[in-house]
Structure formats: C-alpha cells, structure tokens
C-alpha positions in Angstrom: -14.5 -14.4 -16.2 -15.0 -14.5 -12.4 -12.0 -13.4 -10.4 -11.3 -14.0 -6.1 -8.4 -11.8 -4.7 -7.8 -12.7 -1.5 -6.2 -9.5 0.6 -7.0 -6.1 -0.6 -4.4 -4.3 0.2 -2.6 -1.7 -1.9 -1.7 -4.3 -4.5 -4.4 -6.5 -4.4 -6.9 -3.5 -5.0 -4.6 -1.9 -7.5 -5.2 -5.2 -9.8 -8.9 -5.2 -8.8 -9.2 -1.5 -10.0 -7.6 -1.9 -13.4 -9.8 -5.2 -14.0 -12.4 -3.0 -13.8 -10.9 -0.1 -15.3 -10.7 -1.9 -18.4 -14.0 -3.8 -17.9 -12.6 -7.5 -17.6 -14.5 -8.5 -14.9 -17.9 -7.5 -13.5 -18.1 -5.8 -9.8 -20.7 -9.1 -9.7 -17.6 -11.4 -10.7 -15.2 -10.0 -8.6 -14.7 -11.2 -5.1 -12.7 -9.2 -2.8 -11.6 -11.4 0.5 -9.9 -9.2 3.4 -9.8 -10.1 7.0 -9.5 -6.6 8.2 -12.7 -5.3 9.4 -12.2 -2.1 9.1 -10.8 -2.4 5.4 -13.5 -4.7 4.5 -15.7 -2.4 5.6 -14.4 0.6 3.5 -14.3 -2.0 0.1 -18.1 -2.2 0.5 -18.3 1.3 1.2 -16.4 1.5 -2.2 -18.8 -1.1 -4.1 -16.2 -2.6 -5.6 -17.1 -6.0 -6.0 -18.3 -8.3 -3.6 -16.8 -8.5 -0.3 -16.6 -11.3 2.0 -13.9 -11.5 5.3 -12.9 -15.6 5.0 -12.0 -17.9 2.5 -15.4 -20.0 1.9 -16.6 -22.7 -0.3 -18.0 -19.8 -3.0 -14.6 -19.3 -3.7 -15.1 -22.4 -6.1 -16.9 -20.7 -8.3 -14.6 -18.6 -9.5 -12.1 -18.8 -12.5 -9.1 -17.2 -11.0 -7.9 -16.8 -8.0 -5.2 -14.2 -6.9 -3.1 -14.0 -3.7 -2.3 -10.8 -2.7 -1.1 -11.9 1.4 1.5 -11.0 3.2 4.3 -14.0 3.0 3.9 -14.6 6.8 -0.1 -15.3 6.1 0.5 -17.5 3.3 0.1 -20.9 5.3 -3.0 -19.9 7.1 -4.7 -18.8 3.9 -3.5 -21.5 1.7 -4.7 -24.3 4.0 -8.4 -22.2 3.8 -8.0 -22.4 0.4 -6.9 -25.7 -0.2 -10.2 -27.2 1.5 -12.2 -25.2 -1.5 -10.4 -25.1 -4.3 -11.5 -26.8 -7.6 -9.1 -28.6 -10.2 -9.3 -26.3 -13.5 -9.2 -23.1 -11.1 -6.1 -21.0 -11.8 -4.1 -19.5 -8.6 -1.9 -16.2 -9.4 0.4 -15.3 -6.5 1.9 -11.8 -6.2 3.3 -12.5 -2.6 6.8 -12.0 -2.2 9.5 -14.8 -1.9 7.2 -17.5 -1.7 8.2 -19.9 -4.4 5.5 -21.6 -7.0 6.5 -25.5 -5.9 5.5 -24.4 -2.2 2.3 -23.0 -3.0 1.5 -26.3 -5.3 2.3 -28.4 -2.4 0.4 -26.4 0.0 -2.4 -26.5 -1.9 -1.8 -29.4 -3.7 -2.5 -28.0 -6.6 -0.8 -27.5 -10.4 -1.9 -24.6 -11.6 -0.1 -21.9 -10.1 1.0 -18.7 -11.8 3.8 -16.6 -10.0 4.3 -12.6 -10.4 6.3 -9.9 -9.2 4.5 -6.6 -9.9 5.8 -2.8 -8.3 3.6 0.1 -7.1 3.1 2.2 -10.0 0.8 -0.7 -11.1 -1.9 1.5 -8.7 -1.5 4.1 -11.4 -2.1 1.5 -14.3 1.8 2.1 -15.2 3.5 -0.3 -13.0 6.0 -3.7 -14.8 5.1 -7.5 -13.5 7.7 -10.0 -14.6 5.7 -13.3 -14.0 6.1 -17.2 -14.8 4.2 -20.4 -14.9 4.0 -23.9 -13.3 4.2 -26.7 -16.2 0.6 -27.9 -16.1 -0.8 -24.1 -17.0 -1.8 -24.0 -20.5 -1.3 -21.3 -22.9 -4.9 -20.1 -22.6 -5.0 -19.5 -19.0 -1.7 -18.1 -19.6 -2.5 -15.5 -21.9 -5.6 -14.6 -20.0 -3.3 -14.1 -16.5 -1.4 -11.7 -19.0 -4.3 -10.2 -20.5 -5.1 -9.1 -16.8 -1.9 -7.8 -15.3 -1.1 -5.8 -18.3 -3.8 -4.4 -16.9 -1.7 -3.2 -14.4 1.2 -1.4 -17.1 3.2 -3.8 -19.1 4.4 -7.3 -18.1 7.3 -9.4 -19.1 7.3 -13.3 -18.7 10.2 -15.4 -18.1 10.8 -19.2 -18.3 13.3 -19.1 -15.6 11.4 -18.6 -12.1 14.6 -18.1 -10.3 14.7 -14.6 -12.3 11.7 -13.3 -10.8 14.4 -12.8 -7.5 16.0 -10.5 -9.8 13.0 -8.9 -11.1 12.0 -8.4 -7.4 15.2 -6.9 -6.5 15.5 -4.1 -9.8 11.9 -2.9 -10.5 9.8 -5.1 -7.7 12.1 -2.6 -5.2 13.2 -0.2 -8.1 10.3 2.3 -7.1 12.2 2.9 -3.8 15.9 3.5 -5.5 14.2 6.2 -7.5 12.6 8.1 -4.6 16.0 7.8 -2.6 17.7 9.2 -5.5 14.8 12.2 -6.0 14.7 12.6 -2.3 18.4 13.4 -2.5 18.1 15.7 -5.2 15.3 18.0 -3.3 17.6 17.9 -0.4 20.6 19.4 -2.2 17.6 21.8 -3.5 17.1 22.9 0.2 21.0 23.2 0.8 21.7 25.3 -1.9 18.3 28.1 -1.0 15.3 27.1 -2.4 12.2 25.6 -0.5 11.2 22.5 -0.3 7.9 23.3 -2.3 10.1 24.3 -5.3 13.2 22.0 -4.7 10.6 19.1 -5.2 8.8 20.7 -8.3 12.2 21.5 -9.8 13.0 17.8 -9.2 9.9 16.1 -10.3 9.6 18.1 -13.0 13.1 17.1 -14.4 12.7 13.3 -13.6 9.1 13.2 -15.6 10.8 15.1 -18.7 13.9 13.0 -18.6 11.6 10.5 -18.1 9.9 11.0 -22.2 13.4 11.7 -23.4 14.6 8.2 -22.2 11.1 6.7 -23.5 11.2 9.0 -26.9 14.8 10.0 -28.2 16.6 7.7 -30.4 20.0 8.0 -28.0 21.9 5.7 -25.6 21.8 6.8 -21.8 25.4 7.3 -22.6 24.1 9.6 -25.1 21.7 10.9 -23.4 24.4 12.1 -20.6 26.8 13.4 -22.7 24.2 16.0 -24.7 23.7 17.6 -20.9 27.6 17.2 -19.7 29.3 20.1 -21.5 33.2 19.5 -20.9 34.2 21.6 -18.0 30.5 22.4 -17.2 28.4 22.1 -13.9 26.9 18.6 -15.0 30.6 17.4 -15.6 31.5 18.4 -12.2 28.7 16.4 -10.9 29.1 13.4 -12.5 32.8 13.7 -11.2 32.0 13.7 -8.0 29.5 11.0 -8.4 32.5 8.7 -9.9 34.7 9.7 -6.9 32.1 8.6 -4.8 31.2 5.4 -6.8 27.8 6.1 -6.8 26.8 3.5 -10.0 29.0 0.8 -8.0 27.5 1.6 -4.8 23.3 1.1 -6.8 24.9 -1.8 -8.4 25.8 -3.4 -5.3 22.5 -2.5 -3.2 20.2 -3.9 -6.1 22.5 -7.0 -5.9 22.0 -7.1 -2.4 18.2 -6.8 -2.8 18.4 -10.1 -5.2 20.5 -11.8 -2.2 17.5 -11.1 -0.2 14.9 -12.3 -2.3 16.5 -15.7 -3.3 17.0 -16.3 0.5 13.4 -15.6 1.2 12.7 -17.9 -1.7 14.4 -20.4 -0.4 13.2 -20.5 2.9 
C-alpha cells in the first residue's frame, strides 16, 4: 500500500510513525507533504519516508491519501489536490470540523473517510471514532481501520454528526484529564510537598487507577465506594466536590465542547 499525508505535524507524523511501526507501509511508499521548511527539513533528517513541500501530480500514485491540515488550510490544499487526484484513490481527513460532503465537493470526489483521533495516538494508545462517505466500500474501509488502529483502538459510527461528540469527549478529553491532574498536583503543593513529588504522587495514582478501571470487574460507582470509607478523608472530598457540582460543571464543559464542534461543522 502507498500512503500521502499531507501536513506532518504532531498528528499527521503520529499516524506516519505507527504505519511504520507496524510495518504497513514502506518509508519508499510513504509520502510526507509539509510546507514548512524548516519541518520538512527535519522529516528528511528523520528518513521517514519521502518528503516533498507541495501537492504534485506523484500524489496520484498513491493508494491513500490523508489530511492532516489545519481547517483554515483546507481550501488551499484541497484545490492542489483536487487538480491530481485519481478516481479509486481514497482521502482520509483528520482535520477538525470540516464536514465529509465539503471535502467531496471541494474535491469533487466520493471517496472520503472522516476521523476524529486524540493525542495519545503519538504513543500508539490514542481512540479515533471515524465514518464513511457512501461510495467507500468495505475493503477500503477495513483497510482505513486496519491503519488507524494503528494508532490505539478505533470506533466507527454510521452517524457522522457523532463524530462532534467524539470530538468534544475524547478528541478534547486528553485536556479534561490534565486540568483535572494539574489540579490535583496543585493541592499537592498547598498542602507541603514539592512539585516533583506532588506530580509523581499524582501520576502515579491516575496510571494505577487507570489498570483498576481497565482490569477490575466493578462499576466506577464501585470502584468509588471501595476507596470512600463513610466518614473518611475520600468521603469528605467527594462532598465537597458535590457541593461544588464538579460532575455537572464536566458535564456541561464537554457539552459545550460538542456545541463548538457542530458549529465549526457547520460552517
């Protein structure tokens, strides 16, 4: 299989990494497209594939073709692509809030696949919810999701207009959890300890609850109760956390997050 990502950022090289990591593509077969000099300069320093600065007619020539752009670029480098692209070539967009109709149109082309991965894909241990235009068939599709489970594990949906709310509770979700772990080490600094140790104390504990959510046999409910002795220290937390309405107050940011993303899907 021949893959084109076009923009190797963060995303786009985490995907080209794990592709290779798991030896589904050749560094021969892989083109890497970025604009940036100074980054394209670096991905040959790298060897990573082969790496060019525009979209050019060799783009053709390749099986699948992945956008990894910034939503404000995704005019400029659809009309590049549209001069080049060939009819049984697949398109896979991660770009955020830029619906799969509007990339078909801009490119006047069917088969488009749409995904929402998150940043631990870098690590291999990310989620992508994704979905397909119509015209794709099942082979191409199972070959997409051969390739960004890649990437950690991926869920598809039939319903595109979901993706908004895959975008807004793990697309986003990595952020929730380092606002909640940032405000953990800080209470670990207000009550004496270092930061050093407030974080280890803190990662620590979210990697091991971590396995016990993955591995025990327990609701969260469950979970919560086996730590919350009745008139105990973790009672008088989560107390305070009710007082506060801290699960309303997620609740209503990640709702908030899924406003966002169906208005920037909808233009």
């Amino acid at each position: 299989m021949k893959i084109a990502i076009v923009g190797c950022g963060n995303m786009g090289m985490a995907f080209a990494k794990s592709f290779l990591q798991y030896d589904l593509v050749k560094k021969e077969n892989l083109l890497l497209i970025e604009k940036s000099t100074e980054r394209s300069q670096a991905l040959k320093a790298e060897k990573a594939g082969v790496v060019v600065d525009t979209i050019g007619p060799r783009v053709a020539e390749y099986d699948l073709v992945i956008l990894s752009v910034k939503p404000q670029d995704f005019g400029s480098v659809c009309d590049a692509l549209a001069a080049v692209i060939k009819p049984n070539q697949v398109v896979l967009s991660i770009m955020a809030g830029i619906p799969m109709s509007q990339i078909q149109q801009r490119l006047n082309h069917p088969l488009v696949i749409r995904a929402m991965p998150n940043t631990p894909a870098m690590l291999g241990m990310g989620i992508t919810g994704f979905t397909a235009a119509k015209e794709v068939d099942l082979t191409n599709l199972r070959r997409v999701e051969n390739l960004i489970n890649a990437t950690g594990r991926s869920i598809f949906l039939e319903d595109e207009a979901m993706l908004d709310a895959v975008t807004a509770l793990s697309g986003s979700g990595p952020a929730y959890f380092y606002y909640v772990v940032k405000a953990m080490v800080e209470a670990g600094r207000q009550m004496g300890f270092d930061e050093g140790v407030a974080t280890l104390l803190v990662k620590q504990t979210m990697l091991g609850s971590f396995h016990l959510i993955n591995n025990a046999d327990k609701s969260l409910d469950d979970l919560i109760k086996a730590v919350a002795s009745k008139g105990g220290t973790t009672e008088a937390a989560l107390r305070q956390f009710e007082a506060g309405s801290l699960a309303d107050t997620l609740v209503a940011g990640i709702r908030a997050a899924q406003v966002r993303a169906q208005e920037l899907s909808n233009g």
